[in-house]
DODOPA-186779 format. One record per atom (N, C-alpha, C, O, CB): residue in one letter; x, y, z; residue number from 0. Coordinates in steps of 0.02 Angstrom, whole numbers, always signed. Glycine has a CB too. Example, Ala and Ser with C-alpha at 12.3 -4.5 7.8 and 13.67 -1.06 7.14 Angstrom:
# residues 2
@type: A | xx: +660 | yy: -284 | zz: +390 | seq: 0 .
@type: A | xx: +615 | yy: -225 | zz: +390 | seq: 0 .
@type: A | xx: +660 | yy: -165 | zz: +390 | seq: 0 .
@type: A | xx: +712 | yy: -166 | zz: +423 | seq: 0 .
@type: A | xx: +565 | yy: -224 | zz: +452 | seq: 0 .
@type: S | xx: +642 | yy: -112 | zz: +354 | seq: 1 .
@type: S | xx: +684 | yy: -53 | zz: +357 | seq: 1 .
@type: S | xx: +645 | yy: +2 | zz: +394 | seq: 1 .
@type: S | xx: +670 | yy: +57 | zz: +402 | seq: 1 .
@type: S | xx: +704 | yy: -30 | zz: +286 | seq: 1 .
# end
This chain:
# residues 68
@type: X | xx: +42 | yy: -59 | zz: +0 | seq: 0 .
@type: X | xx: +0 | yy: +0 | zz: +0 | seq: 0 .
@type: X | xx: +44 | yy: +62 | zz: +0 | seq: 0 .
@type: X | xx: +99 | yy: +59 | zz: +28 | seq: 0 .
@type: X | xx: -48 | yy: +0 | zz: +61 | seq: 0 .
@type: X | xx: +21 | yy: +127 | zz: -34 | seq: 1 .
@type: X | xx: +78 | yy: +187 | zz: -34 | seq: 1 .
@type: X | xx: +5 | yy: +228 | zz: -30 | seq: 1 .
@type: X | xx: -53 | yy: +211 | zz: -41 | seq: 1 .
@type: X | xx: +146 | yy: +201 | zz: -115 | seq: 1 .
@type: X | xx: +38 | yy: +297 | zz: -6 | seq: 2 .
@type: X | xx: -4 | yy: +344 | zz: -11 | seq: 2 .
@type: X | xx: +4 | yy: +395 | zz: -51 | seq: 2 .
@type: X | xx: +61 | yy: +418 | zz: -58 | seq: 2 .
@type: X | xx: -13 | yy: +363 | zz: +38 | seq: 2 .
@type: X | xx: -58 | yy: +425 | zz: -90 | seq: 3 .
@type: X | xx: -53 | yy: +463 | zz: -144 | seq: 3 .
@type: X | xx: -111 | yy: +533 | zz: -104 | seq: 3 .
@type: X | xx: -155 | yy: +524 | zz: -62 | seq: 3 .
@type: X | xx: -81 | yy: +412 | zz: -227 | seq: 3 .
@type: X | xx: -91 | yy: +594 | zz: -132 | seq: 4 .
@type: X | xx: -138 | yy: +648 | zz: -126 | seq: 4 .
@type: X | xx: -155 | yy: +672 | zz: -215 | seq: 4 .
@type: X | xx: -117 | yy: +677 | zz: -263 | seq: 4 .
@type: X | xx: -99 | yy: +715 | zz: -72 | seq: 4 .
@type: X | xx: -236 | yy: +684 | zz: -205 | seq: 5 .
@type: X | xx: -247 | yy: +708 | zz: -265 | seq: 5 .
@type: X | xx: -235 | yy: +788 | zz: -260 | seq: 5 .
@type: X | xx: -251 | yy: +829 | zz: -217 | seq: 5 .
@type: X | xx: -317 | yy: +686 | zz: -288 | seq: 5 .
@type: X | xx: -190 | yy: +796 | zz: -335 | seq: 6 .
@type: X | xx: -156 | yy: +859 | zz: -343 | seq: 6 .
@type: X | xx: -204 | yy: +873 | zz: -428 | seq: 6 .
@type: X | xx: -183 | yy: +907 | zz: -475 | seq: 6 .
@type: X | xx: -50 | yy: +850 | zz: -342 | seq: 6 .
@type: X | xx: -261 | yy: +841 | zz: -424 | seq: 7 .
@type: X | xx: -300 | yy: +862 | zz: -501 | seq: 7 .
@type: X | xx: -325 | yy: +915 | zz: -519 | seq: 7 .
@type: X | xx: -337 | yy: +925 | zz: -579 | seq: 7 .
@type: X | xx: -352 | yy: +830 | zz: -516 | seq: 7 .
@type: X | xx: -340 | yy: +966 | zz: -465 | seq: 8 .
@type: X | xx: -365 | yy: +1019 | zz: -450 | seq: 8 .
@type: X | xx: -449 | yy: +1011 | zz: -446 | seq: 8 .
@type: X | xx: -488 | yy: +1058 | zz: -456 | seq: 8 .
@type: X | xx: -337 | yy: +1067 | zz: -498 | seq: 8 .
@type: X | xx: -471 | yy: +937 | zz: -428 | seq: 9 .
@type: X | xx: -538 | yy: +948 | zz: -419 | seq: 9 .
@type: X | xx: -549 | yy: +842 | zz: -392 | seq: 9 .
@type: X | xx: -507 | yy: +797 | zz: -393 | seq: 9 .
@type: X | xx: -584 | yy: +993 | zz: -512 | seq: 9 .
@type: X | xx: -605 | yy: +842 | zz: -378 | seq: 10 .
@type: X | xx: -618 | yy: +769 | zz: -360 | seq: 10 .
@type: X | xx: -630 | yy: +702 | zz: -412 | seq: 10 .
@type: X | xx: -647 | yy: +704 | zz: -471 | seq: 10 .
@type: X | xx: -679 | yy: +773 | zz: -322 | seq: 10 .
@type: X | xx: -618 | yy: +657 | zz: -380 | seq: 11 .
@type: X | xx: -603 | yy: +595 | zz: -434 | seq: 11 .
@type: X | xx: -643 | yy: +568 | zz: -416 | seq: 11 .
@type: X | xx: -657 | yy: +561 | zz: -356 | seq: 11 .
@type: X | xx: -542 | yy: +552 | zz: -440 | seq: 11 .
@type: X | xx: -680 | yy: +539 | zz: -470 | seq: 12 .
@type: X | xx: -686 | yy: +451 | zz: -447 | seq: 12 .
@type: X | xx: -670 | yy: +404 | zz: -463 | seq: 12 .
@type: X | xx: -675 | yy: +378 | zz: -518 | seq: 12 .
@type: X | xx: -726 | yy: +424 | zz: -444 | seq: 12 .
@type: X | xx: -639 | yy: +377 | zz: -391 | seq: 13 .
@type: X | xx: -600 | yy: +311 | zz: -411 | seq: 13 .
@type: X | xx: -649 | yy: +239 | zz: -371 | seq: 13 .
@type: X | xx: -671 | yy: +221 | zz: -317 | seq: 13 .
@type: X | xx: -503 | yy: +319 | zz: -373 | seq: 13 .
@type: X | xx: -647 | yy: +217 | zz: -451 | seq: 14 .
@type: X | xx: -692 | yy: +141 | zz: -435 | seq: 14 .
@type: X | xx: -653 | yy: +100 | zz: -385 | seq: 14 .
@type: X | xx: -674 | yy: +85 | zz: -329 | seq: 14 .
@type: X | xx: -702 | yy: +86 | zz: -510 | seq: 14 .
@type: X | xx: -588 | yy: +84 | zz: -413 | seq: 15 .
@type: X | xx: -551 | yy: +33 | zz: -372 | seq: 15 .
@type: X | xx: -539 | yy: +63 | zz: -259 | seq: 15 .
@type: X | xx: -523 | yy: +27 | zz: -211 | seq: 15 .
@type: X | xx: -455 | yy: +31 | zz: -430 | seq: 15 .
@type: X | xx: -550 | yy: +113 | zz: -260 | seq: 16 .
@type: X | xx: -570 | yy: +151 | zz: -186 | seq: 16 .
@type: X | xx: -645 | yy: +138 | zz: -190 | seq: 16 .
@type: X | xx: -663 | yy: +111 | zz: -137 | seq: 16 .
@type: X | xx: -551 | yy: +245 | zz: -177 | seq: 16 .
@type: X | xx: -698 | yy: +146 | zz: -234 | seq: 17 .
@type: X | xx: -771 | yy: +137 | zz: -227 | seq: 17 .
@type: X | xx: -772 | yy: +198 | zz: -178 | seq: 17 .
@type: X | xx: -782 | yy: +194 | zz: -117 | seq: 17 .
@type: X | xx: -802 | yy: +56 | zz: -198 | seq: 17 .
@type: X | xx: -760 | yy: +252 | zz: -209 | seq: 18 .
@type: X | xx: -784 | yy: +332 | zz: -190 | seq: 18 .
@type: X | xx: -739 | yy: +366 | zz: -226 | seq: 18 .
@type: X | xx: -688 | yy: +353 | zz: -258 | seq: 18 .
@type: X | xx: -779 | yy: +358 | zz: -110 | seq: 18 .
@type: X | xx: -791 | yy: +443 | zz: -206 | seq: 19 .
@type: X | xx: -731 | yy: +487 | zz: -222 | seq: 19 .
@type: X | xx: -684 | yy: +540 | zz: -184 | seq: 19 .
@type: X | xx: -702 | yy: +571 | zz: -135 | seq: 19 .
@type: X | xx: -753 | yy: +520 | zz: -264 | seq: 19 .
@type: X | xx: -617 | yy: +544 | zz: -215 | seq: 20 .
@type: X | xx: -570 | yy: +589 | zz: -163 | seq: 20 .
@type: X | xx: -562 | yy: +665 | zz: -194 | seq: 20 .
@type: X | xx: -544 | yy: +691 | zz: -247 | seq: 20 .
@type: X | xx: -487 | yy: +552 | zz: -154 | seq: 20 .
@type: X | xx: -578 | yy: +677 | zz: -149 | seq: 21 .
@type: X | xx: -574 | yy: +751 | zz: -148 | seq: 21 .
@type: X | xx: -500 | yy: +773 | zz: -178 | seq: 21 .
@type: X | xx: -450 | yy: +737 | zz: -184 | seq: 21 .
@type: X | xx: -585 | yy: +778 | zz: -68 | seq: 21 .
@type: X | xx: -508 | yy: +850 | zz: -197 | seq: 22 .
@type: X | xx: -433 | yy: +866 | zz: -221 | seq: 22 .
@type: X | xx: -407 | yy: +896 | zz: -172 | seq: 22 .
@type: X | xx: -429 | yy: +945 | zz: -142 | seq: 22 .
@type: X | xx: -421 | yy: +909 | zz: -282 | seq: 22 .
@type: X | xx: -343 | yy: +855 | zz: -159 | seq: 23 .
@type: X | xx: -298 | yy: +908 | zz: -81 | seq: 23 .
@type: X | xx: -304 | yy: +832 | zz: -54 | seq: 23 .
@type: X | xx: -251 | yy: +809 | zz: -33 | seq: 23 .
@type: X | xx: -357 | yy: +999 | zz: -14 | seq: 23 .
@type: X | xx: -372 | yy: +778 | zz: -52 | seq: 24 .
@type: X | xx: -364 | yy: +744 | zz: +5 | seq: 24 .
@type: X | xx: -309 | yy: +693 | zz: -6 | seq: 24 .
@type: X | xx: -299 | yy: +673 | zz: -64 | seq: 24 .
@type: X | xx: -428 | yy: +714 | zz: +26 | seq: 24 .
@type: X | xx: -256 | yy: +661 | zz: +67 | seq: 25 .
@type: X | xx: -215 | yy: +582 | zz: +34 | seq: 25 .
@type: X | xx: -285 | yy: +544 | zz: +47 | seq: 25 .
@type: X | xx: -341 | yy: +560 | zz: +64 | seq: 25 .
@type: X | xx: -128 | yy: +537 | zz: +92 | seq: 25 .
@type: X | xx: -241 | yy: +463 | zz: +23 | seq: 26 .
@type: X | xx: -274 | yy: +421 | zz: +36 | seq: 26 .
@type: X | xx: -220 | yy: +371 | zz: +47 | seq: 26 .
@type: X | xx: -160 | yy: +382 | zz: +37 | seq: 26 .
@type: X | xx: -325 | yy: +413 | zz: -8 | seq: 26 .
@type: X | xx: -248 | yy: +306 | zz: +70 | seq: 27 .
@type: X | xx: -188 | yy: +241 | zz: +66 | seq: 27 .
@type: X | xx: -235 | yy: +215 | zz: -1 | seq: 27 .
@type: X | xx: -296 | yy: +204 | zz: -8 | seq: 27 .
@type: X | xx: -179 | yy: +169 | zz: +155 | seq: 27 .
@type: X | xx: -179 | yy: +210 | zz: -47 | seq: 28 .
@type: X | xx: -202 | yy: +139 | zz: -113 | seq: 28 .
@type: X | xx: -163 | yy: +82 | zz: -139 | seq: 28 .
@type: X | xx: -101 | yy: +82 | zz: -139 | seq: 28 .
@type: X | xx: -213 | yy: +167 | zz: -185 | seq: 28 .
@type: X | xx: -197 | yy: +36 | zz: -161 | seq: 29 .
@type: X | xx: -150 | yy: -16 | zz: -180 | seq: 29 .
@type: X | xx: -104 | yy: -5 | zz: -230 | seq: 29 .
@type: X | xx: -114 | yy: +34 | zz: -277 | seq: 29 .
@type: X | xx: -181 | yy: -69 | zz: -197 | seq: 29 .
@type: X | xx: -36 | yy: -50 | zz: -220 | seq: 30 .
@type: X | xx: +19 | yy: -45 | zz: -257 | seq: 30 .
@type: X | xx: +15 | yy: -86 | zz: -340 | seq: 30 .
@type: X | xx: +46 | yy: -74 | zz: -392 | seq: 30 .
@type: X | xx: +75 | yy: -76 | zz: -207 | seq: 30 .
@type: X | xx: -43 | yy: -141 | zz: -323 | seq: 31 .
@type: X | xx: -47 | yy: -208 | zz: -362 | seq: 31 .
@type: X | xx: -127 | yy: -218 | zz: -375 | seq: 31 .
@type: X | xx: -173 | yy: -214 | zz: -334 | seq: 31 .
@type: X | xx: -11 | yy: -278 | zz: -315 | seq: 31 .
@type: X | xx: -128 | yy: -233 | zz: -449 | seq: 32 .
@type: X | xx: -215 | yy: -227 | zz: -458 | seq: 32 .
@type: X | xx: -220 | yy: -310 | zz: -432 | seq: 32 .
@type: X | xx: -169 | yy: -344 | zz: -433 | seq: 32 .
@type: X | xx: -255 | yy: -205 | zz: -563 | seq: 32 .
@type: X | xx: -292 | yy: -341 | zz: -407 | seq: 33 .
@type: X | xx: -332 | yy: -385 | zz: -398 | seq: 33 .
@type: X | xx: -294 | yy: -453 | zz: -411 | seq: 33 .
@type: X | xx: -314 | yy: -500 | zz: -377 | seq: 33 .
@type: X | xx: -387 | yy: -371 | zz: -437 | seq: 33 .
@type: X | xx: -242 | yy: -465 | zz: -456 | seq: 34 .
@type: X | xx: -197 | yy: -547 | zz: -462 | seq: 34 .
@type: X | xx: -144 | yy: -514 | zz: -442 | seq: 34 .
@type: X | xx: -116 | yy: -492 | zz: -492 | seq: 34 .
@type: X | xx: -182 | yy: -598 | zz: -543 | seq: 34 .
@type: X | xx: -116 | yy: -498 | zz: -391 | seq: 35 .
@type: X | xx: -67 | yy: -477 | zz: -352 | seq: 35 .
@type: X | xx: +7 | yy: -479 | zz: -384 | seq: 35 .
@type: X | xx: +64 | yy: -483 | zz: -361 | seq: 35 .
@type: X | xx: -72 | yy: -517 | zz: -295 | seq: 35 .
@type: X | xx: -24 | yy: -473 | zz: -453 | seq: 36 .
@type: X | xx: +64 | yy: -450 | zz: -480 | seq: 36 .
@type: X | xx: +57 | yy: -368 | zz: -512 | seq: 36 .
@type: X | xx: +99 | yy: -324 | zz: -500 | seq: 36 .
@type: X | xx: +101 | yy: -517 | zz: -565 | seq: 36 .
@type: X | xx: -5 | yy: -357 | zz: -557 | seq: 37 .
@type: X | xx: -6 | yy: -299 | zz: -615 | seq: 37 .
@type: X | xx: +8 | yy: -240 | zz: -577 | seq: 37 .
@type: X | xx: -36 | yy: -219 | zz: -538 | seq: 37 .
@type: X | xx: -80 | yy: -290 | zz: -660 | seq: 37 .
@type: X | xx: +53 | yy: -216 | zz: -582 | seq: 38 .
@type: X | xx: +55 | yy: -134 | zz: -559 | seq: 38 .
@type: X | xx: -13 | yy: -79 | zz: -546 | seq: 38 .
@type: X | xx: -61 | yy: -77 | zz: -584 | seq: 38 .
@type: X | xx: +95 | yy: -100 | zz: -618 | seq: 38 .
@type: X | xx: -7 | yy: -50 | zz: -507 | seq: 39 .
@type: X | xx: -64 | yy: +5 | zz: -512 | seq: 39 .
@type: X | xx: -35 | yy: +72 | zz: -547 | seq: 39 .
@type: X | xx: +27 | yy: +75 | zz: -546 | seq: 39 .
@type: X | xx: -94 | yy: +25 | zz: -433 | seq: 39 .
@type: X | xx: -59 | yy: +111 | zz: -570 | seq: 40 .
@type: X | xx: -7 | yy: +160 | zz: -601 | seq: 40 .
@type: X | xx: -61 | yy: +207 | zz: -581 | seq: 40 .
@type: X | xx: -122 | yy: +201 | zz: -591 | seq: 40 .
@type: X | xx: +23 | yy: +154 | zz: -689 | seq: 40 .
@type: X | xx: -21 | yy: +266 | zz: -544 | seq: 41 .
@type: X | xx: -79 | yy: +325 | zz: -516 | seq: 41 .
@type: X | xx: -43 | yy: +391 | zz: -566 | seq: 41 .
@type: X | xx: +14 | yy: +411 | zz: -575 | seq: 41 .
@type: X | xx: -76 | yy: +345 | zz: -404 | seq: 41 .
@type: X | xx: -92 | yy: +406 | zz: -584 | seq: 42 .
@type: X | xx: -41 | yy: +466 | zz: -662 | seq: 42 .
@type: X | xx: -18 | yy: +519 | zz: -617 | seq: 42 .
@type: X | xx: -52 | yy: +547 | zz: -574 | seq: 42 .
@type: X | xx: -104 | yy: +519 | zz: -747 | seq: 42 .
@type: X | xx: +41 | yy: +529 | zz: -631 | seq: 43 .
@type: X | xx: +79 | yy: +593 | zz: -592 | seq: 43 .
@type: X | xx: +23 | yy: +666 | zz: -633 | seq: 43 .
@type: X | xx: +43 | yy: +712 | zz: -597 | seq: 43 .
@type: X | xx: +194 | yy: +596 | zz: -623 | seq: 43 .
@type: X | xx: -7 | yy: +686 | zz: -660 | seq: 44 .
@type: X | xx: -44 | yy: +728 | zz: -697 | seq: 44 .
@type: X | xx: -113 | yy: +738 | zz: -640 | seq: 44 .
@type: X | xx: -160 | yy: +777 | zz: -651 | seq: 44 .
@type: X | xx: -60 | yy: +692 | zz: -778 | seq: 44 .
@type: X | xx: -108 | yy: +697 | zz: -582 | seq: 45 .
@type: X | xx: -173 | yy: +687 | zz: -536 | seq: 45 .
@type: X | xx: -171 | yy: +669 | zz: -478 | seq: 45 .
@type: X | xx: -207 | yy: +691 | zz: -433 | seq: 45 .
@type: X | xx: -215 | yy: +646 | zz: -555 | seq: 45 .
@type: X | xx: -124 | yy: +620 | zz: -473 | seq: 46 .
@type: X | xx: -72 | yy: +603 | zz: -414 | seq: 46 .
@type: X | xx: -9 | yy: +614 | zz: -390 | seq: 46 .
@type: X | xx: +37 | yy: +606 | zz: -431 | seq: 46 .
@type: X | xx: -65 | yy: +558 | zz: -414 | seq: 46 .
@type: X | xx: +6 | yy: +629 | zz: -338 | seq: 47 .
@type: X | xx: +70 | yy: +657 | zz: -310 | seq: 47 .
@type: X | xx: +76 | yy: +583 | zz: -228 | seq: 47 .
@type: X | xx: +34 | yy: +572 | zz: -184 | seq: 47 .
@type: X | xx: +52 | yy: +774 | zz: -281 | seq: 47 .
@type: X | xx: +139 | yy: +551 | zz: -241 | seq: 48 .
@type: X | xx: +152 | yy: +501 | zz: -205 | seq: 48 .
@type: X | xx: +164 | yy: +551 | zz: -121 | seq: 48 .
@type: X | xx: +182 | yy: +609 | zz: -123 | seq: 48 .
@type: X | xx: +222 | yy: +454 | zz: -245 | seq: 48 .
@type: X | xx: +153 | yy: +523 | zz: -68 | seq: 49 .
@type: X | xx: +167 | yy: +552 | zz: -3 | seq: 49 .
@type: X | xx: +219 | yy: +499 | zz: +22 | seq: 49 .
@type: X | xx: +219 | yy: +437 | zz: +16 | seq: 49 .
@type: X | xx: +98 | yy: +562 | zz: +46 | seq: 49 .
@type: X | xx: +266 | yy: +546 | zz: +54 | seq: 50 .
@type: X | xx: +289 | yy: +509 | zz: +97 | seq: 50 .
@type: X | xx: +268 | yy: +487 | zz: +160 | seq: 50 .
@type: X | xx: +241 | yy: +528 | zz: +197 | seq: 50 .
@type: X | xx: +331 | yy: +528 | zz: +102 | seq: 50 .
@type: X | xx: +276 | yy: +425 | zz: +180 | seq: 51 .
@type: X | xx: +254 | yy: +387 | zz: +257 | seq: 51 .
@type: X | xx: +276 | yy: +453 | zz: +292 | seq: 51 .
@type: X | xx: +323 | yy: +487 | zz: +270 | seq: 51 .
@type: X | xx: +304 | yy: +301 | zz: +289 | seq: 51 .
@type: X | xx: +246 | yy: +468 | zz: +342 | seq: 52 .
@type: X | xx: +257 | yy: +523 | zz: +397 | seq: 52 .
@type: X | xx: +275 | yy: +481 | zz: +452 | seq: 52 .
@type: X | xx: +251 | yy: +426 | zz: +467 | seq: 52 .
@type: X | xx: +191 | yy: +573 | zz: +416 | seq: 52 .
@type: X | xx: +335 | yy: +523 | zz: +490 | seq: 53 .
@type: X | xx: +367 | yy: +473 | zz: +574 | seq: 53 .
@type: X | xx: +305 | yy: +502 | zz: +609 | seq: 53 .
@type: X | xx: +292 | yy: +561 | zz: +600 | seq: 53 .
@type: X | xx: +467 | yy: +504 | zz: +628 | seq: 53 .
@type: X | xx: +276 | yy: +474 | zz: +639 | seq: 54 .
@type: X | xx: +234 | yy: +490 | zz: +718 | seq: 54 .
@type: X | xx: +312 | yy: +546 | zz: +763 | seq: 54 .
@type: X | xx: +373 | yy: +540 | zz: +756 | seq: 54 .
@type: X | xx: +211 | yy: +374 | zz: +780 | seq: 54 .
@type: X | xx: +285 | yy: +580 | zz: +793 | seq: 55 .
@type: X | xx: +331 | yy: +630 | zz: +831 | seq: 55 .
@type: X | xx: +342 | yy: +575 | zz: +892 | seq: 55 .
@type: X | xx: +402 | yy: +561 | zz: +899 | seq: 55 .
@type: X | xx: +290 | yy: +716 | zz: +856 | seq: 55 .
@type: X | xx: +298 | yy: +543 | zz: +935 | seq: 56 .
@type: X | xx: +307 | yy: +510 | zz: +971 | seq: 56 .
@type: X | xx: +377 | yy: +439 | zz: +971 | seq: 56 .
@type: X | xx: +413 | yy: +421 | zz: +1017 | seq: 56 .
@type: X | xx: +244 | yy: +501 | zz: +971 | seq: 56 .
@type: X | xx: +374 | yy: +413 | zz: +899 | seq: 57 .
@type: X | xx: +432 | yy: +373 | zz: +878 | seq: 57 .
@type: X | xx: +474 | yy: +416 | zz: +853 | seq: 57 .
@type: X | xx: +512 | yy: +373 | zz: +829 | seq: 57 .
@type: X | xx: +419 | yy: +320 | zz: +832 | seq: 57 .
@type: X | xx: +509 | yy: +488 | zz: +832 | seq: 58 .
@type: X | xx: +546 | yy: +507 | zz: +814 | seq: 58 .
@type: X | xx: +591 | yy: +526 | zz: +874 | seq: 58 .
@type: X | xx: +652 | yy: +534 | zz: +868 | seq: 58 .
@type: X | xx: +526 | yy: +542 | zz: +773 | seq: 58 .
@type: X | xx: +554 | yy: +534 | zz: +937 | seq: 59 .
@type: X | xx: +581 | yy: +560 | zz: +983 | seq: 59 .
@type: X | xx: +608 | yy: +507 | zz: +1016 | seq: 59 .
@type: X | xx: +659 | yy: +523 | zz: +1047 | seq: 59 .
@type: X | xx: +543 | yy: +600 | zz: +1016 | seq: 59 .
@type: X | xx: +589 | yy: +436 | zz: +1021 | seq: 60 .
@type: X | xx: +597 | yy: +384 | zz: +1057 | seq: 60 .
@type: X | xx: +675 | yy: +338 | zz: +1005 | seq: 60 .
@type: X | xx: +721 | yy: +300 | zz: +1021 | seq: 60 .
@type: X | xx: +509 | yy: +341 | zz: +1063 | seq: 60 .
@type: X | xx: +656 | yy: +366 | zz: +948 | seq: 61 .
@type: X | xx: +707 | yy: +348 | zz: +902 | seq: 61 .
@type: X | xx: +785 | yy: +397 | zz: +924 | seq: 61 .
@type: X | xx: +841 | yy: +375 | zz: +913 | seq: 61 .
@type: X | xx: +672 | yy: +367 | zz: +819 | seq: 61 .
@type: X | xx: +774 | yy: +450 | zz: +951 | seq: 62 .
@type: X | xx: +814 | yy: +503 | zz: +954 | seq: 62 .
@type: X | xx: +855 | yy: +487 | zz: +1024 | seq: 62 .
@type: X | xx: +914 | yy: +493 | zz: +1040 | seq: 62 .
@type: X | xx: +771 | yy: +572 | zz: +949 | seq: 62 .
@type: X | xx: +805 | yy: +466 | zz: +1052 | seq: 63 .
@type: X | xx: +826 | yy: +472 | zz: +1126 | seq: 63 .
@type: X | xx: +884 | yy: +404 | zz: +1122 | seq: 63 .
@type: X | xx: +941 | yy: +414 | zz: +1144 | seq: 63 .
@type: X | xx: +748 | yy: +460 | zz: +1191 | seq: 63 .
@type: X | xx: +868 | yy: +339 | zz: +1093 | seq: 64 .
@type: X | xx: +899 | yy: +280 | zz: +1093 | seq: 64 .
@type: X | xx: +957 | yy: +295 | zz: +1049 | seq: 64 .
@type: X | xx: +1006 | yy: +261 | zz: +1063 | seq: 64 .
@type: X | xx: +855 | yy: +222 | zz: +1072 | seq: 64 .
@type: X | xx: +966 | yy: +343 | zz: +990 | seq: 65 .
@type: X | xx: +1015 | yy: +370 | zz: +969 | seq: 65 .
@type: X | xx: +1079 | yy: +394 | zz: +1017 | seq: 65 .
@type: X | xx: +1139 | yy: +381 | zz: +1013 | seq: 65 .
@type: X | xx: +987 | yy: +413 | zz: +938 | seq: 65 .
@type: X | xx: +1028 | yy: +449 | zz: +1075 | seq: 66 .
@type: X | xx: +1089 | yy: +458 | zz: +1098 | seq: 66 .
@type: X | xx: +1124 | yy: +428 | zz: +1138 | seq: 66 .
@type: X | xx: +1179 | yy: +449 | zz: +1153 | seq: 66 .
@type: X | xx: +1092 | yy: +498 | zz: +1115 | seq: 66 .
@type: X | xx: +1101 | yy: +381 | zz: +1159 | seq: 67 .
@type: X | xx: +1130 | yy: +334 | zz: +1206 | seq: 67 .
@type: X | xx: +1190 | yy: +291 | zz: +1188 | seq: 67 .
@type: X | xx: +1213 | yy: +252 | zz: +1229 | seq: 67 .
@type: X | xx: +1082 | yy: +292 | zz: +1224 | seq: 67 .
# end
C-alpha cells in the first residue's frame, strides 16, 4: 500500500477506492491490481506520491535511543 494525494485540482472518482477523493485529500491505495502481480499506475498529472510520515512520538523515542 503507498499513499497518494490528489493534486487534479478537483475530485475523482476512483472505482477501485469505490468513492470519491477530494482534491488536496491523501489516501492509502494499492500498489498491485486484484492478481497480485499488475502494477497500479496513479498518473503523476493527478497524483502526487506522499511520503510515510514518522509519528513525533517514535521520532523522539528513536532520538533518545540514538543518543545513548
Amino acid at each position: 500500500m503507498s499513499r497518494v494525494k490528489n493534486v487534479s485540482g478537483g475530485p475523482l472518482d476512483v472505482p477501485l477506492l469505490d468513492r470519491v477523493v477530494e482534491d488536496g485529500e491523501t489516501d492509502e491505495v494499492p500498489d498491485v491490481q486484484d492478481d497480485g502481480e499488475s502494477p497500479v499506475v496513479w498518473p503523476g498529472n493527478r497524483w502526487e506520491p506522499v511520503a510515510d510520515q514518522v509519528k513525533p512520538e517514535k521520532a523522539a523515542k528513536s532520538a533518545g535511543k540514538a543518543a545513548e
